[in-house]
C-alpha positions in Angstrom: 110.7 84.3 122.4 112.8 85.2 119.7 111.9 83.3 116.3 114.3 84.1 113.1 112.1 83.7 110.0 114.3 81.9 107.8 115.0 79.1 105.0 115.1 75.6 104.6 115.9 73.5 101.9 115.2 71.8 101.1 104.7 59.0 105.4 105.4 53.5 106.9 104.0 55.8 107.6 103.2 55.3 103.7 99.3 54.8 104.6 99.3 58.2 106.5 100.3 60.6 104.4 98.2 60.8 101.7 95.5 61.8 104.8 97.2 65.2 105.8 95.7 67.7 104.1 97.5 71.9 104.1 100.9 70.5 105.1 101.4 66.6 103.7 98.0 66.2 102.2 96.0 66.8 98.9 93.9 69.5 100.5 90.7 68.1 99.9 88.3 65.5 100.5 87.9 62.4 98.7 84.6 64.0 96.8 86.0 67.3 96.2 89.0 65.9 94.5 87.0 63.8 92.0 84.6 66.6 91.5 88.0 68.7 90.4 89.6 65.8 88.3 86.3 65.9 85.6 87.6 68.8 83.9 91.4 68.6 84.8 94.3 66.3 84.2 93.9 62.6 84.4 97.1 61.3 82.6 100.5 61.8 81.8 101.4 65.2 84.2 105.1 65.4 83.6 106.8 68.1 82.7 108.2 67.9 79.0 108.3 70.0 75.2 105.5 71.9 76.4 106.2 73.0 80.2 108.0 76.6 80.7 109.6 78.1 83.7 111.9 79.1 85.9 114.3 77.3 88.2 116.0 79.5 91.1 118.0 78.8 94.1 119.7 80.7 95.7 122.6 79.9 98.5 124.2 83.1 99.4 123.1 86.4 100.2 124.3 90.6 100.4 122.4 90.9 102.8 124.7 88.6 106.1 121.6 88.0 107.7 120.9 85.7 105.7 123.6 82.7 106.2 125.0 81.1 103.1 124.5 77.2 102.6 126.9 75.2 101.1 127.2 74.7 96.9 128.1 71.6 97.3 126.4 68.7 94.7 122.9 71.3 94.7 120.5 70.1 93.7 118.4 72.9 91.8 120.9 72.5 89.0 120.4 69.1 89.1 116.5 69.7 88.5 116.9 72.1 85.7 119.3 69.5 84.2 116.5 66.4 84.9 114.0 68.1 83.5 115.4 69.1 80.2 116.5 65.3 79.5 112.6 65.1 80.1 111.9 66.9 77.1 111.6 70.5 78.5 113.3 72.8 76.0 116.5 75.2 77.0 114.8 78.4 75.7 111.7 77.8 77.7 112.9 77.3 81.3 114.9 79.9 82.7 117.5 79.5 85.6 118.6 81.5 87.7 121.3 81.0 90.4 122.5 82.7 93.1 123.5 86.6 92.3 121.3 85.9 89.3 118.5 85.5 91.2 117.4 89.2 92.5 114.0 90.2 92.6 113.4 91.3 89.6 115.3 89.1 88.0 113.0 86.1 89.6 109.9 88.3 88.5 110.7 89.0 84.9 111.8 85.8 84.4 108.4 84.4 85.4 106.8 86.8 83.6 108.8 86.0 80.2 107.7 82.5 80.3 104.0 83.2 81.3 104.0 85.3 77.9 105.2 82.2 75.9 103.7 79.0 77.6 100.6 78.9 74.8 97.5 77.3 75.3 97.4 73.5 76.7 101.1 73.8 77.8 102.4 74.0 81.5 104.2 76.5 83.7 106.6 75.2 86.6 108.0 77.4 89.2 110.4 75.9 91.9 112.1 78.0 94.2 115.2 77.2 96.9 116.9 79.0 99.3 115.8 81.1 102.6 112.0 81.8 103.4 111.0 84.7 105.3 107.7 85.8 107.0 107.0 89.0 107.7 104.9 90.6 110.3 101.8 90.6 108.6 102.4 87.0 107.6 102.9 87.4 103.8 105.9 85.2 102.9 108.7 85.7 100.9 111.2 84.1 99.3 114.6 85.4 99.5 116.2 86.8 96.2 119.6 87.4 96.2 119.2 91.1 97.3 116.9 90.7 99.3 117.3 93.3 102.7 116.1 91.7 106.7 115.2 95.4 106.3 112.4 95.3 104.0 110.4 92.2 102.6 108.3 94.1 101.0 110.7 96.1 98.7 113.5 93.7 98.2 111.7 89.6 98.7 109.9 87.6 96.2 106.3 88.1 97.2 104.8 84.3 96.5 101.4 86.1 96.3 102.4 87.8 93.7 103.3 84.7 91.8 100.3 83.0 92.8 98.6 86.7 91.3 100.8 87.0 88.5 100.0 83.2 87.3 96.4 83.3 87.9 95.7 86.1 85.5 98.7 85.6 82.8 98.7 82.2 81.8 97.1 80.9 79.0 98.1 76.9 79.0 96.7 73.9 81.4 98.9 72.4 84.0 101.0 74.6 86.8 103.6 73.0 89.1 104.6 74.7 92.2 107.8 73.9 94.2 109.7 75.2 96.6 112.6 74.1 99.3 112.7 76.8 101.7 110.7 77.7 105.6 107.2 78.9 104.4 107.1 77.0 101.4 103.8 75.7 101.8 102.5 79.3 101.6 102.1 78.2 98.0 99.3 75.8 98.8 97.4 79.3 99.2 98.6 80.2 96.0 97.4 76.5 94.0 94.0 77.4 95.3 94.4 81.0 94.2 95.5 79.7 90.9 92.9 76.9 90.7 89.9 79.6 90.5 91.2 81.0 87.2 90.5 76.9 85.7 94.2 75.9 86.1 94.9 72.5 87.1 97.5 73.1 89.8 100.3 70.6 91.5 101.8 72.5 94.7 105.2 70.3 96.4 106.7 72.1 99.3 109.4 71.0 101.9 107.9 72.6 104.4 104.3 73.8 106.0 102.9 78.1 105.7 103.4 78.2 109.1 107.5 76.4 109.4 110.7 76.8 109.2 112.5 74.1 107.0 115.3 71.4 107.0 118.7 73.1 105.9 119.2 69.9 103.8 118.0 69.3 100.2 115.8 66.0 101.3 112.7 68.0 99.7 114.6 68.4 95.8 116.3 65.1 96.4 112.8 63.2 96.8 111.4 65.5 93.4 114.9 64.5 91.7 114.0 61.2 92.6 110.2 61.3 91.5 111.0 62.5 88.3 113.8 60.5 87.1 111.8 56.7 88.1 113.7 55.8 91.2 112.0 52.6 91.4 111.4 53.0 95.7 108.7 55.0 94.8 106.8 53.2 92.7 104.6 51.9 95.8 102.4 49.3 93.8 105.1 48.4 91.3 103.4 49.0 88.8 106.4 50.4 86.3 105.3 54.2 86.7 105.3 56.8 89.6 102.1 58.8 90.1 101.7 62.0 91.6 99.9 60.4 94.4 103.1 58.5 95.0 105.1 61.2 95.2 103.2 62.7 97.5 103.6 59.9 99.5 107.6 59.7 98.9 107.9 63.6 99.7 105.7 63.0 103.4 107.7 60.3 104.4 111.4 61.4 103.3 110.8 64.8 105.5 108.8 63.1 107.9 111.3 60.5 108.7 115.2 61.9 107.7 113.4 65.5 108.8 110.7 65.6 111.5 108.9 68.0 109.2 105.7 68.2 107.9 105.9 69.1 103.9 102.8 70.0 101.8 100.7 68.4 98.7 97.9 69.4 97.2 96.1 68.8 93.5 93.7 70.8 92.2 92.6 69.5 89.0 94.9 66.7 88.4 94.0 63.0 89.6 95.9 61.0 92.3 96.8 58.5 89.3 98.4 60.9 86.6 102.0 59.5 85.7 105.1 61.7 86.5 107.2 59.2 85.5 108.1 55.7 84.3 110.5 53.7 86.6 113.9 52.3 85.5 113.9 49.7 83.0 115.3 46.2 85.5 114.3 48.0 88.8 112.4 46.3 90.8 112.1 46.6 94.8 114.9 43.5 96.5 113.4 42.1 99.6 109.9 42.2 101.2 108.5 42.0 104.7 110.4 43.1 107.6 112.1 45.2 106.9 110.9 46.0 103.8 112.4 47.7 101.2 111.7 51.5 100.8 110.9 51.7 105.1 112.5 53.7 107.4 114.8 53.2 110.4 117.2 55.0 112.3 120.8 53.4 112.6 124.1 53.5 113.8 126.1 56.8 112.2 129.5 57.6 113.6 129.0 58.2 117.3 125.2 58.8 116.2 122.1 58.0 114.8 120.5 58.8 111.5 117.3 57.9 109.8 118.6 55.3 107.0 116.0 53.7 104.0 116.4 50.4 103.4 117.4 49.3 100.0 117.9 45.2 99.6 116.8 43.1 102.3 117.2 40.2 100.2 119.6 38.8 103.0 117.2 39.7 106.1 120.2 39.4 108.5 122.5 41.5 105.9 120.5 44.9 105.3 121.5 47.3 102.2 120.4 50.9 103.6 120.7 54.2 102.0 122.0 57.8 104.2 121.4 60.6 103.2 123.5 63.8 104.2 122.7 67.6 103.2 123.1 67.1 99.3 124.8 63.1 99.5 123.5 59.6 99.1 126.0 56.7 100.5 124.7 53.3 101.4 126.0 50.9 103.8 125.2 47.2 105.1 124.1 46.9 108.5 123.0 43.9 111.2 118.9 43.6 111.0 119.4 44.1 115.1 121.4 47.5 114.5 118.2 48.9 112.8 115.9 50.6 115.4 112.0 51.2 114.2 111.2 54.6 113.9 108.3 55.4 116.3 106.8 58.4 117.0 104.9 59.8 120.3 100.9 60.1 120.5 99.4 62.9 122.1 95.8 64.5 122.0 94.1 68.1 120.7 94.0 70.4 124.4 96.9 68.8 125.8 99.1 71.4 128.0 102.6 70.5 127.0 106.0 72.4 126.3 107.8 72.7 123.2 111.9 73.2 122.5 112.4 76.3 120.4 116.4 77.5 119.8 116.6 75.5 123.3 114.7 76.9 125.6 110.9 75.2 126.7 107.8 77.3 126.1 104.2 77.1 127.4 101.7 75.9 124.8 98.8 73.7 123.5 97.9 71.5 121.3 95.0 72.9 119.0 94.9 69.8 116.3 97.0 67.1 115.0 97.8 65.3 111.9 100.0 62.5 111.0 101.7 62.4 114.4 102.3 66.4 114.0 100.7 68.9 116.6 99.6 72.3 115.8 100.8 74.0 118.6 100.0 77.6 120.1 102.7 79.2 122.5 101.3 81.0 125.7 101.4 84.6 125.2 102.0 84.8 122.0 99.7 85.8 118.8 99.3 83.3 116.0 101.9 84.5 114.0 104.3 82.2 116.0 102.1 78.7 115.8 103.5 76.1 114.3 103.8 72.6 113.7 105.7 70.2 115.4 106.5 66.2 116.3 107.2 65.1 119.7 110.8 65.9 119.0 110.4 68.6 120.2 107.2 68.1 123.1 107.6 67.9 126.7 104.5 67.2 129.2 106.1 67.4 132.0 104.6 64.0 133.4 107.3 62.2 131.8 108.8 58.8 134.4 112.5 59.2 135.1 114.6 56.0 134.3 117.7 54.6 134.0 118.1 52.6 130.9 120.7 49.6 130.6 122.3 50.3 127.3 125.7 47.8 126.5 126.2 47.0 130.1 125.8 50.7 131.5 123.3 52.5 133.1 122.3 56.2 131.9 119.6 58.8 133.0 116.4 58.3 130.8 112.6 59.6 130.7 109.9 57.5 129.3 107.7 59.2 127.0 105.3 56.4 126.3 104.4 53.1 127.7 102.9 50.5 125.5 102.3 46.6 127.1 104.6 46.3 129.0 107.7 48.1 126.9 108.7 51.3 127.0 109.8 54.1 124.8 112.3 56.5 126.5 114.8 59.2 125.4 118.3 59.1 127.1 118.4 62.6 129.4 121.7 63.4 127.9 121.2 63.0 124.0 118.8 64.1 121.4 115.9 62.3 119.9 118.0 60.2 117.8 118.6 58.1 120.4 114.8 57.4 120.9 114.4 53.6 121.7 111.5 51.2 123.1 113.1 49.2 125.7 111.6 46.1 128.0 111.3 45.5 131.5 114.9 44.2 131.6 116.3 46.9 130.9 114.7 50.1 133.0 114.6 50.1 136.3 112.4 53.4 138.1 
């Protein structure tokens, strides 16, 4: 099985996802996490006149195994711009972008700011482009030079970082980010970081162990975060915690992705203020569907996860795509919007997973959040992983057809639930996933 170790940019569900713990969680108990908050940070957390940094991305490589993304609307400028109308000064945040973002480039920068952030300020690393893992499992990120080659020699080590912060800086707070595959290798690196006293916030797109979306979902949702959007502001309240954005950041990959991201605090409590909303906003419509939930809908000969915006007019529905670096909205029929639903499976289940289209052997060895840790047959634990049931067979799976607009098509049903079931159409991807009645399968 042939795995290329690379990037991605970068729960309701909303009740879930503060429960996941290395990938979409806060990576510790409930008593833990208080015992942590008595000598950390319990208020205002946002980055302002006394956070240094450095912002890099990076979208194209020397190195043509490592394919370009598009430049188009990216978002890591867009951060670096946010956060200095937050307050955080010019000369203290670096950025670094594209060809300026080699490896030393990345590591003297972070050094630089470590050497200036004083005592009570706080450091903020984010970090997107490609993630690589190497054979011994250390993780990378991919500097502008870097070489498929060597890791080692020419990749951003993130344990160095987590090294390098741990014993150089002198102030309170540290935020880590990153949008690439193997981000959440920085959750090692909070902890790592946390020992030394820091208080530590770590935000990544994607889990130690995954590859990541090639959209910017991850940055959009810390964009959004930051600047008040007034959907994440789950209690309405007038400010967005850090606990809410956790929340926002598991369900925007979770539902637009089918990715597991990671959260965890060390030091800072689950009510600290990252921002204030928008003076006037205020959530339009309640109920079903509610404002701020999920669906999929109706895009061009497809379907795409939509969030819906006003429902106000609860046959009239104001919902929000988003695509690669792009917000558009767009009204829809409440009967066009399709529940998103995910498939229940237990720990020790033999199943199959899709990888680059073909169907491996595995099992399931835990689960969280309706994602499986998975372990392939034959293979060491360099390749686990985890995934949704996107991407799970069991091979008991009922074949179907499914009436769909007046025509019949090839289905399997992957779950059955009184009386209704859940099936995927044989020639189309998960998209397409509906619950259907009795009416409309016959066997």
């Amino acid at each position: 099985m042939k795995k290329f170790l690379l990037i991605i940019f970068i729960l309701p569900l909303f009740i879930n996802c503060s429960k996941v713990t290395e990938l979409t969680g806060k990576g510790s108990n409930e008593k833990t996490e208080k015992k942590q908050v008595k000598s950390g940070v319990t208020s205002d957390i946002s980055p302002g006149e006394n956070t240094y940094g450095v912002i890099s991305g990076v979208l194209e490589w020397t190195d043509k195994d490592f394919p370009p993304f598009s430049n188009r609307n990216r978002k890591d400028k867009e951060l670096y711009e946010l956060l200095g109308t937050k307050g955080v000064q010019e000369k203290n945040l670096a950025i670094l972008i594209d060809k300026e973002s080699t490896v030393e480039a990345m590591k003297q920068a972070v050094s630089d700011a470590l050497k200036k952030a004083p005592e009570g300020s706080t450091f903020i690393f984010y970090y997107a482009g490609h993630g690589v893992k190497d054979k011994d499992n250390s993780i990378y990120f991919a500097s502008y030079d870097i070489s498929s080659k060597n890791y080692k020699k020419t990749g951003f080590n993130v344990s160095w970082l987590g090294d390098v912060i741990r014993d150089n800086f002198k102030g309170k707070l540290v935020w880590l980010l990153a949008d690439c595959c193997y981000s959440g290798a920085l959750l090692d690196e909070a902890k790592k970081i946390n020992s030394s006293g820091k208080s530590v916030i770590a935000l990544t797109s994607a889990a130690s162990c995954n590859i990541s979306t090639a959209n910017w979902t991850f940055t959009q949702t810390v964009i959004d975060c930051f600047s008040g959007l007034w959907l994440a502001d789950r209690n309405s309240d007038g400010k967005i915690t850090i606990s809410e954005t956790g929340l926002e950041l598991g369900d925007a990959m979770k539902f637009r992705e089918r990715q597991m991201c990671g959260y965890e605090l060390h030091g800072v409590d689950e009510t600290s203020t990252v921002a204030a909303t928008k003076p006037g906003s205020t959530p339009l419509g309640s109920g079903d569907p509610a404002a701020g939930s999920y669906f999929m809908a109706p895009k061009g000969n497809d379907c795409a996860a939509i969030r819906v915006l006003n429902s106000e007019n609860k046959n009239k529905i104001e919902c929000e795509f988003f695509d690669y670096s792009d917000k558009s909205s767009q009204i829809f029929d409440r009967s066009e919007l399709r529940p998103i639903h995910f498939v229940s499976y237990n720990t020790g289940d033999r199943i199959k997973v899709s990888w680059e289209g073909k169907w491996y052997d595995a099992d399931i060895q835990k689960s969280q959040n309706d994602f499986y840790y998975i372990k392939y047959d034959g293979y060491d634990d360099f390749w686990n992983e985890w995934v949704a049931y996107d991407r799970i067979k069991t091979g008991k799976e009922k074949t179907a057809q499914v009436e769909w607009k007046g025509s019949w098509y090839p289905a399997e049903v992957l779950e059955e639930s009184s009386g209704n079931y859940f099936i995927r159409y044989v020639n189309d991807g998960y998209t397409w996933d509906e619950w259907v009645d009795k009416s409309r399968i016959r066997f």
